[in-house]
N, C-alpha and C positions, 0 to 999 in steps of 0.2 A: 538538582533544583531547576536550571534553567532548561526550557525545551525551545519551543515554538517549531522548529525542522521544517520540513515541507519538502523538500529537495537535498507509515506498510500504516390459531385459527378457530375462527368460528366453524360453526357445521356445516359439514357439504352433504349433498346428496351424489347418490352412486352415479357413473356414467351407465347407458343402456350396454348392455354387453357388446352391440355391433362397433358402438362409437368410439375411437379411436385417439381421435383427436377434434380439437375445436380453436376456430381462429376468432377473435372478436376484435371490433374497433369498435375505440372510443376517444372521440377528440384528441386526434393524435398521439393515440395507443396502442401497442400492435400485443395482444395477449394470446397465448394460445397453452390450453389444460392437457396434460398427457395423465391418464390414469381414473382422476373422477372428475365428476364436473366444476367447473368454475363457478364457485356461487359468484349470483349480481353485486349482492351487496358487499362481499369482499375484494371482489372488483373493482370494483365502485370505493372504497376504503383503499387498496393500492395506489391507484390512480388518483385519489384525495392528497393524497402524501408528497407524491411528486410534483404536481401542480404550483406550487411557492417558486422550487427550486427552477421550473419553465418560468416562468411571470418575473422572474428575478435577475435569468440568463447569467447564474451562477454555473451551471452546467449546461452543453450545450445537449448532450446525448446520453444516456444509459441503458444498457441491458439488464435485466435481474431473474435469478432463478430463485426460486424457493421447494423445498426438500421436504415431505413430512412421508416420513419411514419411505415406502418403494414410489411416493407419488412424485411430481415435478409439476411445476409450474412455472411459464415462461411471461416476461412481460418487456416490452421495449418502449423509449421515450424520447423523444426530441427529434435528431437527425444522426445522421454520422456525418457529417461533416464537407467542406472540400475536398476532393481528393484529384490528383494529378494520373497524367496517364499511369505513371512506374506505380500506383500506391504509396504513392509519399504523399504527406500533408502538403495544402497549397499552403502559398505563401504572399497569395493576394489578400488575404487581410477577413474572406469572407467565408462563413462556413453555410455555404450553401446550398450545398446537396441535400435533396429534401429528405434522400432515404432515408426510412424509418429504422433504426437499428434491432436486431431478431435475437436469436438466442446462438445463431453463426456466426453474427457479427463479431469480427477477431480487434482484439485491443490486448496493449502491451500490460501485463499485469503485476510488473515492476515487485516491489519484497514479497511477494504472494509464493516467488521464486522460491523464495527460503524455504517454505515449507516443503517444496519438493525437493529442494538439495538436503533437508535432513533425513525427510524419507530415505532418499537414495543412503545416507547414513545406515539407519535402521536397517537397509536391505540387506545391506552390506556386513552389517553384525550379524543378522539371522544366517546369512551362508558363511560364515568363518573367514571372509576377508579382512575384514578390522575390528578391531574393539572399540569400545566406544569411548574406554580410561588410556584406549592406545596413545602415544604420545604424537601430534604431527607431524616430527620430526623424523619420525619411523617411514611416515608416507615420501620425504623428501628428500632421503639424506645426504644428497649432494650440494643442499641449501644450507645456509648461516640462519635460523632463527630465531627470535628472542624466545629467552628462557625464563622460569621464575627463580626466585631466590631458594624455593621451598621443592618446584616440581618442574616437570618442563607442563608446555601448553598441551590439552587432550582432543580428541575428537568431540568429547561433548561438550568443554569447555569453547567452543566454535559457536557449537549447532545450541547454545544458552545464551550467548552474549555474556560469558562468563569469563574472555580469555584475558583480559587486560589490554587488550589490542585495542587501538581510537576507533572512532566511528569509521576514518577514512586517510587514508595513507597519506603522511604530510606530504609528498612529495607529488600528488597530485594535483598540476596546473593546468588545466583543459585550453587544448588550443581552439577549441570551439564551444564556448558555454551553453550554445543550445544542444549540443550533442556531447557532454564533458566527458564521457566514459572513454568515447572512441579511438582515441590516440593515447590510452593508459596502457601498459604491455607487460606481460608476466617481468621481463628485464627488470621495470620501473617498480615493479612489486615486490622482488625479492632484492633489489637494491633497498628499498627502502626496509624492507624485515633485519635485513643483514647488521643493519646498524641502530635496529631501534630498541630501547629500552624500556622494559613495561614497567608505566608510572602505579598500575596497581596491579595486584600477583591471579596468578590462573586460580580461579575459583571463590576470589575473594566478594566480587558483589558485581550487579548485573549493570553491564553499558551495553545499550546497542549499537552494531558494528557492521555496516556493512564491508567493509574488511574481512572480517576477521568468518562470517559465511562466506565470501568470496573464495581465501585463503581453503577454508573446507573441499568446496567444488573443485578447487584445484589441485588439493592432495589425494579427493576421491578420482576423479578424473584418472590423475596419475599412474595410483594403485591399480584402479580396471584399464588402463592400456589402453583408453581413448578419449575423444573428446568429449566434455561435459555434456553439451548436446545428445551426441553419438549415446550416450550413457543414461543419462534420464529419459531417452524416446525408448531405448530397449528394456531398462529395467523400468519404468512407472507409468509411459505411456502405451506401451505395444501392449503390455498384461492388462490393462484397465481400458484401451479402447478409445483413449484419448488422442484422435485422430489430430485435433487444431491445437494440440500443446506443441508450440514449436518456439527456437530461437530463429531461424531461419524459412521464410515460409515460400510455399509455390505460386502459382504463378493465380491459382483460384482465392487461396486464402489471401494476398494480396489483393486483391479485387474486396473482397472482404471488410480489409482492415479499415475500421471507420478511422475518420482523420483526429491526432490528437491537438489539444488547445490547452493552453495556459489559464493561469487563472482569471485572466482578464476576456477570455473569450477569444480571442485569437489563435491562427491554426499555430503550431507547434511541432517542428520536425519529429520522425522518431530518433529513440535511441540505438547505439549499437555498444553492445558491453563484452568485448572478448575478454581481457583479463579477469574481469570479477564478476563471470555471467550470474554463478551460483547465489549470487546477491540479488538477480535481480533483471535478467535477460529474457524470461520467457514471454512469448505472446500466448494468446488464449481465448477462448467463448465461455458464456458462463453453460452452454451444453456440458462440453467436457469437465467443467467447473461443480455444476450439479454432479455429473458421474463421480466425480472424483470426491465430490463430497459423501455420497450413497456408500463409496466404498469406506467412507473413513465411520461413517452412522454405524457400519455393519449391514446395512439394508440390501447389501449390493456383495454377494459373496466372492472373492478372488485371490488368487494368489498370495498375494501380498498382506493379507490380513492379520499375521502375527506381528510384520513389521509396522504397521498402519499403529497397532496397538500399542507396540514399543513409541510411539511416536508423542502418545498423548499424555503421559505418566509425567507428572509438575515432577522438574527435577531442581531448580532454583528458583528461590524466594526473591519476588523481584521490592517489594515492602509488603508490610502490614496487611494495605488496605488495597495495594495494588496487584493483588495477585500472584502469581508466579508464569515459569517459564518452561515448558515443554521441549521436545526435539522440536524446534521452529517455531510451534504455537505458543500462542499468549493465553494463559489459564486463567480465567476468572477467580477473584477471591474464595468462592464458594465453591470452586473446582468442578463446575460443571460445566461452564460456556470457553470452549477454543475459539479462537481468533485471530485474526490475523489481516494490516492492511498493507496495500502497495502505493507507490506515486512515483512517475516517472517524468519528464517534461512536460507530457499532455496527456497523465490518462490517471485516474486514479482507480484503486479497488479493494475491496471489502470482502470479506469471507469469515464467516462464522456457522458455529454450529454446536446442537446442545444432543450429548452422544446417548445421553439415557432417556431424551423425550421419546424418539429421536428426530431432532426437527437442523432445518441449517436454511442459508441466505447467502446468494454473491450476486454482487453488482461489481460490473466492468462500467469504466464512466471514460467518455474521451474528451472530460476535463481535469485538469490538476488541482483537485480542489477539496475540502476536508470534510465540507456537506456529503459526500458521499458516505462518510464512515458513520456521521449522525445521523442520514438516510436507512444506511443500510443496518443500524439499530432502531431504526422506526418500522424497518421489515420485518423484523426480527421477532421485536415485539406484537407485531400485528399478527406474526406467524404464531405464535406461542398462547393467542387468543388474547391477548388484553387492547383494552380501549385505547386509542392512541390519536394524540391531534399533530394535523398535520406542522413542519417546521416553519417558521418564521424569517429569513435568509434578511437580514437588513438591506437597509435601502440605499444606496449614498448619497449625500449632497454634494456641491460645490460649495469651496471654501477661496475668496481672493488670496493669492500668491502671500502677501504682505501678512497673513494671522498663518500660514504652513510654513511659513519661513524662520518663525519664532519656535516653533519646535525643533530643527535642524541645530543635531548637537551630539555629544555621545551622553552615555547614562550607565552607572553602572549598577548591574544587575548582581552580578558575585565577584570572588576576589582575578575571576578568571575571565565573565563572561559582559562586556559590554555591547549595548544598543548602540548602533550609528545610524543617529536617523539622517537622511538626506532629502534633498528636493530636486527632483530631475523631470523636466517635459510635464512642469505643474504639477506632481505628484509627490506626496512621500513616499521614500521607500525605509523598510527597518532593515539593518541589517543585526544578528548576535554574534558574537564573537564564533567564528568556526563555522558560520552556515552562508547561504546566500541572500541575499538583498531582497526583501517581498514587501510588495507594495500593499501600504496600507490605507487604507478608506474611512471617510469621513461620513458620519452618522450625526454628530455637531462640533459645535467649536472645538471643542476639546475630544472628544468619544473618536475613536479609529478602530476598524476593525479588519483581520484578515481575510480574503478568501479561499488561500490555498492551503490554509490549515483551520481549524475551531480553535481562535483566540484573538484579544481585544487588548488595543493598547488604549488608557484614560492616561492623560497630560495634565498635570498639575500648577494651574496659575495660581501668583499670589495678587494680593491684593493692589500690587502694582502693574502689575501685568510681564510680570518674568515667572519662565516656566521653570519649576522647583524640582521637579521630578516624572518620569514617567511608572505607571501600574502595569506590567502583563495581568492579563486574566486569561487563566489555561488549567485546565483539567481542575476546579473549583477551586483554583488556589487565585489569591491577589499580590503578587509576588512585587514592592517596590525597587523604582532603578535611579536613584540620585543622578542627576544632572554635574556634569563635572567640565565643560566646554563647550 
C-alpha cells in the first residue's frame, strides 16, 4: 500500500534518398531525424510537451529518443548543466552551462541498470551457465544466505522482485547521503544476508528490491569470473554496439556527462555504486538507449535476440490491475507496453516500449524528478499517434512559517509505515517510514505536492484549526494517514 520512494505518430513523409540526417532548432531545442523526415507539426507537438516542465524549472535538462520500427528520432532540452573541470557536478548552486543536451549527452540512468543485469541473466541461461529456477546459493557457496521455509531464493526470483529480500539492506548507513552507495561493500552485504531472515517466502508476491537485483549482479558477476562492469560491456554492450553504456567512463564521455540536480534544481554530485552496481550503476545516452531499444523491438537483428526475448515473458503478477513483471521489465496490464524507470541523486529516466507496434521512448533527464516518467508517457503516447495535451507541473506559493509549522507531526499511514513531516530552512519536508526525507511544496494552505516523485499530500484541518490527518495521492489511489503527535 504505501509508496511515494524517490530515492526506476502521426504521418511523416519519406527522407530524399541523399539525406541522411537533419538538425533543427527550436526555441531552445536541439532535434535532429535519422531515417525519414521530421514532420513540423510533430515537432512542433514534441516541443509543445516539454515546454511546462522548462517554464516550471521542475527539470533542468533532457534528452529523448523515440523508435518507430528501424527509424530514430533525437530531441534535446534545457541545458546540461554546471559542470567542473573532472566532470563532476558543480557545487556552486548554479546550473549554468548553456549546453544544449544531444542524444551523446551521457547521464547516470540509475534502475534502467536492472534491465541490463537481467539480460545478462537471460544470456547466461541461453549459454548453460545458470538457470533461471537455479538457486543463488549455487552462485555463492562460500556465503550464509537467507533461505525460505519452502525453497531456497532462485535466479528469477531476483531478476522479479519476487525474493523476499527488503528493498534495501538494513544495515545500510551512508557516510555520505548525497553519494549513499559509495562506502556500502560486498563485506557489509553478505554480513547483513548472513543473518537476515525473510519476513515473506521466495515467490510469494512482488516487493521491489534494489537488493535483492544488486545481490543478482553479484552472483552473475561471480559465476563469469569478473567484474560486473567487465561483464555487461562484453556480454550486452560490445555485441549491441553500445559504445557510452558504462559504469566507469573515459576521459571524452566525462566531458559529456551533463551535471546532475535534485529535485529543487540544484547541482547534485554523482553516484558511485560498487557493491549493488547491478541495481543501478550504469551511465548512458539515449543513442545507445534507442539501440538497445531496436534490439529489444526486434527491429535491430543481433546476437543476443533469443535472450532479449527470454527477457520480455510476464513471469509474476505484480496485482490485478497493475500489471505484472518480466526478467527486469514492468509488463503493462494488457501485456503489451514494457517499461521501466530510473532515479539516482540527480538524474532521472524512462524507457518504454510497445514490442508488436513496434514503437519505444527514453528520456535521460539531469533532474531527480517523477515529471520525467509522466513526460516520457506523453512521448509515448504522441509516439503511438494519439492527441495529447501538454502537462501541467504545479506552481508553489509561499506559505509564513507559523500555518507549516502546524503540519509537523508524524501520521500514520499503515501498521508499519509512518509520515514524519518536519520543518527545516522554511520548508516541509515528508519523510515514510524506510525512505528518505523530500521536501514537499505548497500549492495552498493545505494542498502540497512533490517534485521528485508524481504524488500529493492534502492535510486535513478541523474546524478549530488542528490538523486531523494527512491524504497521499499516488498512483489514483487517496490513501489516509491519522495524525498521532
Amino acid at each position: 500500500m504505501p509508496s511515494v520512494q524517490g530515492t526506476t505518430m502521426p504521418d511523416r513523409s519519406p527522407w530524399q534518398a541523399r539525406l541522411l540526417a537533419a538538425l533543427t532548432f527550436v526555441a531552445g531545442l536541439i532535434v535532429c531525424a535519422i531515417g525519414l523526415a521530421a514532420d513540423p507539426l510533430w515537432l512542433e507537438q514534441a516541443h509543445r510537451l516539454g515546454q511546462p516542465l522548462l517554464k516550471s524549472r521542475c527539470v533542468v535538462g533532457w534528452s529523448v529518443a523515440w523508435v518507430d520500427a528501424g527509424h530514430v528520432w533525437y530531441a534535446g532540452y534545457g541545458t546540461v548543466g554546471q559542470l567542473s573541470s573532472d566532470g563532476q557536478a558543480s557545487s556552486d548552486g548554479a546550473a549554468s552551462d548553456a549546453r544544449k543536451p544531444d542524444e551523446r549527452t551521457v547521464y547516470e540512468i540509475g534502475s534502467i541498470t536492472k534491465v541490463f543485469t537481467s539480460l545478462l541473466l537471460a544470456v547466461m541461461v541461453e549459454q548453460g551457465q545458470v538457470q533461471l529456477d537455479e538457486p543463488i546459493q549455487h552462485l555463492l557457496p562460500d556465503r550464509k544466505l537467507p533461505h525460505g521455509k519452502q525453497r531456497p531464493i532462485t535466479l528469477v526470483d531476483l531478476a522479479t522482485h519476487s525474493s523476499g529480500l527488503p528493498r534495501m539492506p538494513k544495515n545500510f548507513h551512508p557516510a555520505d547521503p548525497r553519494n549513499p552507495y559509495a562506502d556500502y561493500t560486498l563485506d557489509q552485504l553478505f554480513e547483513f544476508l548472513a543473518h537476515y531472515r525473510l519476513r515473506k517466502q521466495p515467490g510469494e508476491r512482488y516487493a521491489y528490491s534494489n537488493l535483492g537485483i544488486g545481490l543478482l549482479g553479484v552472483a552473475l558477476a561471480k559465476r563469469a569470473g569478473k567484474s560486473y562492469e567487465e561483464l555487461v560491456v562484453e556480454t550486452i554492450c560490445d555485441p549491441l554496439a553500445l559504445h557510452d553504456t558504462r559504469i566507469t567512463l573515459n576521459n571524452d564521455q566525462r566531458r559529456r556527462l551533463a551535471a546532475g540536480h535534485d529535485a529543487d534544481g540544484q547541482p547534485y554530485p554523482n553516484w558511485d555504486i560498487p557493491a549493488l552496481a547491478g541495481a543501478g550503476a550504469l551511465r548512458s545516452t539515449v543513442a545507445d538507449l534507442a539501440r538497445f531499444l531496436q534490439a529489444n523491438l526486434g527491429t535491430l537483428s543481433t546476437p543476443l535476440d533469443k535472450a532479449i526475448r527470454l527477457t520480455h515473458q510476464p513471469r509474476f503478477e505484480i496485482g490485478p490491475k497493475q500489471g505484472s513483471v518480466a526478467l527486469g521489465w514492468h509488463v503493462s496490464a494488457d501485456g503489451k507496453r514494457l517499461q521501466h524507470s530510473g532515479q539516482t541523486g540527480g538524474y532521472h529516466s524512462f524507457i518504454a516500449m510497445h514490442r508488436e507496434r513496434p514503437l519505444g521512448v527514453v528520456v535521460l533527464a539531469n533532474s531527480a524528478t517523477g515529471w520525467i516518467d509522466r513526460l516520457g508517457n506523453q512521448y509515448f503516447r504522441l509516439l503511438a499517434g494519439e492527441s495529447v495535451e501538454p502537462l501541467q507541473p504545479p506552481v508553489p506559493i509561499e506559505l509564513p512559517p507559523e500555518v507549516l509549522q502546524r503540519y509537523v507531526g508524524q501520521y500514520r499511514l499503515a501498521p508499519l509505515a509512518v509520515f514524519d513531516i518536519t520543518l527545516k530552512d522554511g520548508h516541509l519536508w515528508a519523510r515514510l517510514t524506510g525512505q528518505d526525507a523530500l521536501r514537499i511544496y505548497p500549492t495552498s494552505e493545505t494542498e502540497f505536492f512533490y517534485r521528485i516523485v508524481d504524488a500529493r499530500l492534502t492535510f486535513v484541518v478541523d474546524d478549530h484549526g488542528k490538523v486531523r490527518r494527512l491524504i497521499l495521492h499516488q498512483h489514483g489511489r487517496d490513501m489516509p494517514a491519522e495524525k498521532e503527535k
